[in-house]
C-alpha positions as CSV (number, residue, x, y, z in Angstrom):
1,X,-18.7,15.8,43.6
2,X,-18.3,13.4,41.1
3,X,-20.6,12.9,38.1
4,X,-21.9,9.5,37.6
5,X,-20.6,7.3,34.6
6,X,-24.1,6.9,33.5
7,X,-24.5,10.8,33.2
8,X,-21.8,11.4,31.3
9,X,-22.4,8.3,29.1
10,X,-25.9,9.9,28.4
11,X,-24.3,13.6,27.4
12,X,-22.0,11.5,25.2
13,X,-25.0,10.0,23.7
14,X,-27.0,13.3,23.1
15,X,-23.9,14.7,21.5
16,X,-24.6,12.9,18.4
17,X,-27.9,11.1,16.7
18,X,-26.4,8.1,16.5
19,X,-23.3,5.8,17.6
20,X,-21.9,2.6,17.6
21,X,-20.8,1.0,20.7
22,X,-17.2,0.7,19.4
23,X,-17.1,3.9,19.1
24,X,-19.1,5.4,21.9
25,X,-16.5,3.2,24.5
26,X,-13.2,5.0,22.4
27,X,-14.8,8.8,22.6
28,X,-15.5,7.4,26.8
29,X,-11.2,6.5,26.8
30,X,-10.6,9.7,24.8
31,X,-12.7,11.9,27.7
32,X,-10.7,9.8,30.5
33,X,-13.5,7.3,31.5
34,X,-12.0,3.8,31.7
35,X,-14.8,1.4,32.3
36,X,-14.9,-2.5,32.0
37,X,-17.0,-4.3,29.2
38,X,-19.4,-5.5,32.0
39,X,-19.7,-1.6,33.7
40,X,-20.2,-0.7,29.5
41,X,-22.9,-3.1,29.1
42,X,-24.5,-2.1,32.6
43,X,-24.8,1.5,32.0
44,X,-26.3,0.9,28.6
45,X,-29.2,-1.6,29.9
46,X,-29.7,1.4,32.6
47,X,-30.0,3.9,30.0
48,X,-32.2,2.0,28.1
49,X,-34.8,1.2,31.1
50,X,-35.4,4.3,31.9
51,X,-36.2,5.3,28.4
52,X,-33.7,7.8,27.9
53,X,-31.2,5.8,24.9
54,X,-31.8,2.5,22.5
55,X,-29.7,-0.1,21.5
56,X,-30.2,-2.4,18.6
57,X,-28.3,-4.7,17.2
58,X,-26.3,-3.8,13.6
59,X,-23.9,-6.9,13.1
60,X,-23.4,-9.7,15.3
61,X,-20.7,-8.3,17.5
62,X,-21.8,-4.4,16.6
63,X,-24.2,-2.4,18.7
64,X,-26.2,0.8,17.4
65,X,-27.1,3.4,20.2
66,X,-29.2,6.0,20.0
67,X,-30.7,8.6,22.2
68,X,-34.4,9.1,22.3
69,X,-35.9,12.1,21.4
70,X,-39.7,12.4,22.5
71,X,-42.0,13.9,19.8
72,X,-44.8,16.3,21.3
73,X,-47.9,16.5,19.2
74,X,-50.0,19.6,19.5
75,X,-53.6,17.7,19.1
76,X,-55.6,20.6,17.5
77,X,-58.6,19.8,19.2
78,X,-57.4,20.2,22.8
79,X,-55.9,23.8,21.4
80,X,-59.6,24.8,20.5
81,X,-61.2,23.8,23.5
82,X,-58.6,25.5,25.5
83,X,-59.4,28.6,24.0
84,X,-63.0,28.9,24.3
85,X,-63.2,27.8,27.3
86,X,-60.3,31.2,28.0
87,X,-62.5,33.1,25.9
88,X,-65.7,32.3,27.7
89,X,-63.9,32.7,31.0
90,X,-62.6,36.4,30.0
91,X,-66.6,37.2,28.6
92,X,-68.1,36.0,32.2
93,X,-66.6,39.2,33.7
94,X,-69.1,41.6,32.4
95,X,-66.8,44.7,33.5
96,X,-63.8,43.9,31.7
């Protein structure tokens, strides 16, 4: 069973915070993966829909690509309520 190209392009990705697509397509040649500008370009816009990698422009013929990381925030409120409401869950068994 093969992996698919957009797979490994995304592990390439994660590898590192940040690349450029110059040298994103010569790490793909160095790992064996020969793909065409157009398959390059179509794997990228995939990526990028589905949230998982952005691409911004640097230069005019140079493409930065980054994978996303999402940030969790721990809303302090939410943690409160949770515990009182285990705490007064635990004190309505009067046996315990």
């Amino acid at each position: 069973m093969t992996i698919p190209i957009r797979n490994h392009v995304l592990e390439t990705i994660k590898q590192k915070e940040n690349f450029t697509d110059k040298e994103l397509e010569k790490l793909l040649a160095k790992d064996g993966i020969m793909i065409t500008e157009g398959q390059f370009n179509k794997v990228l816009l995939d990526l990028e829909i589905m949230g998982l990698i952005s691409v911004s422009w640097v230069t005019k013929d140079t493409r930065r690509v980054e994978a996303v990381t999402k940030k969790v925030e721990v809303d302090e409120y939410e943690e409160q309520i949770k515990e009182t409401e285990e705490k007064d869950y635990e004190a309505s068994f009067p046996n315990s």
